[in-house]
C-alpha positions as CSV (number, residue, x, y, z in Angstrom):
1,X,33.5,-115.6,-16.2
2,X,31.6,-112.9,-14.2
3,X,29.3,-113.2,-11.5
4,X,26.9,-110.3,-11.3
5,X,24.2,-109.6,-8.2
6,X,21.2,-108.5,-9.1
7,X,19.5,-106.9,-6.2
8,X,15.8,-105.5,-6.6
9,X,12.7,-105.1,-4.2
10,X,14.9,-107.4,-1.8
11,X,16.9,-104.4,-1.2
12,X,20.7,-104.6,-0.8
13,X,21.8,-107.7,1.9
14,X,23.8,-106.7,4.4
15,X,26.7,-109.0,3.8
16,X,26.7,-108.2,-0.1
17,X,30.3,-106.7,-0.1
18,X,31.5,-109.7,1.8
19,X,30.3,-112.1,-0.9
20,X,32.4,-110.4,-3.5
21,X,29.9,-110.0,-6.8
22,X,32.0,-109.0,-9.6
23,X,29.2,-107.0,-10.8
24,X,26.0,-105.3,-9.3
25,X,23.1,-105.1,-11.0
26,X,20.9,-102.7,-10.1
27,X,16.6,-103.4,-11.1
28,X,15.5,-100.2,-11.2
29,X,12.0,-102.4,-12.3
30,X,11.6,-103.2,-9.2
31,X,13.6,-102.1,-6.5
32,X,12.8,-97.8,-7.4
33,X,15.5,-95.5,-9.0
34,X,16.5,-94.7,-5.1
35,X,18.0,-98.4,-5.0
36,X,20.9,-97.0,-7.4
37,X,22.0,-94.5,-5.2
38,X,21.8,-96.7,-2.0
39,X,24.6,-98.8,-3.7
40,X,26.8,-95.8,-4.2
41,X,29.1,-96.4,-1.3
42,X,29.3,-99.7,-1.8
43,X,30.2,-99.0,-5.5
44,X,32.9,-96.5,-4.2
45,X,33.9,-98.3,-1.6
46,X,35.0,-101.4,-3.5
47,X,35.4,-100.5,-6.8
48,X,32.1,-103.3,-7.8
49,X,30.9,-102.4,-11.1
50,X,27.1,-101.4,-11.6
51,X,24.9,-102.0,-14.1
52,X,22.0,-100.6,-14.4
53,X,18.4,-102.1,-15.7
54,X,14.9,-101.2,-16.4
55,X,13.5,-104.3,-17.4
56,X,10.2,-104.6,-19.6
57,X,7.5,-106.4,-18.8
58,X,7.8,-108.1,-21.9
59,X,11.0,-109.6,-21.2
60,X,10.4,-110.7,-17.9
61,X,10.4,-107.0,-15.8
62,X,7.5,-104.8,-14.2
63,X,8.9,-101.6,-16.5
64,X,5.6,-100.7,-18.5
65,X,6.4,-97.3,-20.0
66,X,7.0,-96.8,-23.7
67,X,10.6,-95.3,-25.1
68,X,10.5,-91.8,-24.1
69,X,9.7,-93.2,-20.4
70,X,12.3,-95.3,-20.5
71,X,15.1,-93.2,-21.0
72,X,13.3,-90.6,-18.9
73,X,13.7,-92.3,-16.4
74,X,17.4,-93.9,-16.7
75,X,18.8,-90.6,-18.3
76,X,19.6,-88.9,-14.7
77,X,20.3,-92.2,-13.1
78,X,23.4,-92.5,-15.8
79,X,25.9,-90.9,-13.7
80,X,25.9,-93.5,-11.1
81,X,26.2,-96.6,-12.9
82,X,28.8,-98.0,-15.0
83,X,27.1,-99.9,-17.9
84,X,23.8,-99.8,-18.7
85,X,21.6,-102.8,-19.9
86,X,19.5,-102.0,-23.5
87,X,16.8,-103.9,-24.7
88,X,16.5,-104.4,-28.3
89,X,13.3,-101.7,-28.3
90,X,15.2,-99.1,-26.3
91,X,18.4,-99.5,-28.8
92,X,17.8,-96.2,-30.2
93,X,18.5,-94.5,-27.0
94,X,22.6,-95.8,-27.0
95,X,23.9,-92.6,-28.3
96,X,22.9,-91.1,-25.3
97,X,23.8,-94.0,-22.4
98,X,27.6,-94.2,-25.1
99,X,27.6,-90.3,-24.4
100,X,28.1,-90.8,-21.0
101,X,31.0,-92.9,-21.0
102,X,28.7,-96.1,-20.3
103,X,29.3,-99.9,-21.6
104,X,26.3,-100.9,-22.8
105,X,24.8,-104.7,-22.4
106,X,22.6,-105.1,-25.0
107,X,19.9,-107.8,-24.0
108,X,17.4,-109.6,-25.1
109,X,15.2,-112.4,-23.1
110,X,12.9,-114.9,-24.9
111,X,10.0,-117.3,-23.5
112,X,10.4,-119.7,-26.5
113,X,13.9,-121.0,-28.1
114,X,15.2,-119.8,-30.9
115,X,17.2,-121.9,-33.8
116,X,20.8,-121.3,-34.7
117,X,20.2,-118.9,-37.3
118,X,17.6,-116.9,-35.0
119,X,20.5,-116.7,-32.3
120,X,22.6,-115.7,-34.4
121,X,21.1,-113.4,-36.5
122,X,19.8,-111.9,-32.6
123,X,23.5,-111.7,-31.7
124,X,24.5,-109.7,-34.9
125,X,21.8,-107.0,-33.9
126,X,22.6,-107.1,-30.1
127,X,26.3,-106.4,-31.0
128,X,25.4,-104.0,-33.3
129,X,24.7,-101.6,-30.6
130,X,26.2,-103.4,-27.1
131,X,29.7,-104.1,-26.0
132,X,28.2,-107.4,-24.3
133,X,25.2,-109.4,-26.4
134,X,23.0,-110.9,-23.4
135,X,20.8,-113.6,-24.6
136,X,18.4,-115.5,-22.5
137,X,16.2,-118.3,-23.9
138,X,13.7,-121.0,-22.5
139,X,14.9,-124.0,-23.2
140,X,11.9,-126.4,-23.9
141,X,14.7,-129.7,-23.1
142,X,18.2,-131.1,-22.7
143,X,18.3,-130.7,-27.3
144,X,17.8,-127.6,-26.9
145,X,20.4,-126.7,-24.6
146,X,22.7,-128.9,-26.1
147,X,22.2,-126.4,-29.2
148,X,22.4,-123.5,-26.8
149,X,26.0,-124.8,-25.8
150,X,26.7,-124.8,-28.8
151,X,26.0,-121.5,-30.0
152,X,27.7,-120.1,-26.9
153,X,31.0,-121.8,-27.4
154,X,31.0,-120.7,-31.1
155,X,30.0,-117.3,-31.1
156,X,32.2,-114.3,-31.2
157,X,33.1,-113.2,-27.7
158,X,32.7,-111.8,-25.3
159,X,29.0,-113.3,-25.2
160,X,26.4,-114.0,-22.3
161,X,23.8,-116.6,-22.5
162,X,21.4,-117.7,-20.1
163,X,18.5,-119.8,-19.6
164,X,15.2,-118.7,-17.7
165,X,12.8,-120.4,-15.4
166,X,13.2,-123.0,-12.6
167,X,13.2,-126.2,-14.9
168,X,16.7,-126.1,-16.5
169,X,18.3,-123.8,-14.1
170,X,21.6,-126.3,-14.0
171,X,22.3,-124.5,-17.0
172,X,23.4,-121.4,-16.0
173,X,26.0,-122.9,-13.7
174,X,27.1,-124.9,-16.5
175,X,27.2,-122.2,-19.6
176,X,30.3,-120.6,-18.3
177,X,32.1,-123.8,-19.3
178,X,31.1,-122.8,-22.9
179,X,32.3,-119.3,-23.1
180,X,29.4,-117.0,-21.8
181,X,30.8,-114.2,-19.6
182,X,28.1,-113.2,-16.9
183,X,26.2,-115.2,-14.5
184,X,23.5,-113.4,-13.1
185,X,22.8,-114.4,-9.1
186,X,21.4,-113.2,-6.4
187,X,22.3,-112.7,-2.5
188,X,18.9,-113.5,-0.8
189,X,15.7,-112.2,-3.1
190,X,16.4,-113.8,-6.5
191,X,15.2,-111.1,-9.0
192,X,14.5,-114.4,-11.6
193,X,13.2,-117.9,-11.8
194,X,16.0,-120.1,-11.7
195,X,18.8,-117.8,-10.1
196,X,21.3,-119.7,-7.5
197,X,22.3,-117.7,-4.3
198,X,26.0,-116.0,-5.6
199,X,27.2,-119.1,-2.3
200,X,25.5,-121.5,-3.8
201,X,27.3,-121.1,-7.5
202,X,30.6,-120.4,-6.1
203,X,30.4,-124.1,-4.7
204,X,28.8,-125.4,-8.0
205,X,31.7,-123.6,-10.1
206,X,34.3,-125.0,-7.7
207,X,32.5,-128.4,-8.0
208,X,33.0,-128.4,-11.9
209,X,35.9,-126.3,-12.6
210,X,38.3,-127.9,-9.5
């Protein structure tokens, strides 16, 4: 298990290298293209991969632009990040991010829960193109995240999962326990509904795993 900061319009926190994120990741959705390069010496400095992300609107980001835009706009940004998160409509771009030398986390996030052939049927596309298959679902209750469990712990790895919104958030301290690689926190402006400060999960996973 990984945890990943995501930093955004928050800016970067002054004490971020001191909380030791084993990722970055970078919104460029909201926090501006310069926000990649203000992490550069940080990135040097400590060796913390980046990952960098133009969310969608439709999947929960500000990013409005169509496909050409997209990669416009991430194409000279390549060289200062380490893996670069795809959404399933901006797949067709990976030849170009894979050209770079990038890992590629191929993502997809839902407002609605799927069933177990929909996840993984979404899986088999995801890994199609990504080195890491990121799903994140809204789980309407605990069946459905009982199924979500599920899924995680059976699929091929490695594998992140995730839940969105405040109301089940408990989840994504406890999917780790399943098998999903990532957690996705933040170090004071959460850039999602539902993320825990990276302090606050530390002493949830030490809670649950000690």
């Amino acid at each position: 298990m990984k945890i990943v900061v995501s930093i955004g319009e928050g800016g970067i926190p002054a004490d971020l290298a001191a909380l030791h994120p084993d990722l970055l990741e970078v919104r460029l959705d909201t926090g501006g293209t310069g926000l990649l390069e203000s992490v550069q010496p940080l990135r040097q400095g400590s060796g913390i991969p980046v990952i960098a992300t133009l969310r969608s609107r439709a999947e929960g980001g500000r990013f409005t632009g169509d496909e050409k835009e997209w990669i416009r706009i991430l194409r000279p940004l390549l060289p200062l990040a380490d893996r670069v998160d795809v959404e399933l409509r901006f797949r067709r771009h990976t030849p170009v991010i894979r050209n770079e030398g990038k890992q590629i986390i191929a993502s997809c996030h839902l407002a609605s829960m799927p069933d177990l052939q929909q996840m993984k049927s979404l899986e088999r596309d995801l890994r199609s193109y990504g080195d890491i298959p990121k799903i994140v679902v809204t789980p309407r209750d605990q069946r459905d995240l009982l199924a979500l469990f599920s899924f995680t712990m059976a699929a091929e790895k490695p594998l992140c999962t995730g839940v969105s919104g405040e109301k089940l958030r408990y989840a994504r301290a406890l999917l780790p326990l399943f098998g999903s690689e990532l957690v996705y926190a933040h170090a004071g402006t959460p850039t999602a509904a539902g993320q825990y400060h990276i302090r606050e999960f530390r002493d949830l996973w030490n809670l649950l795993t000690k």
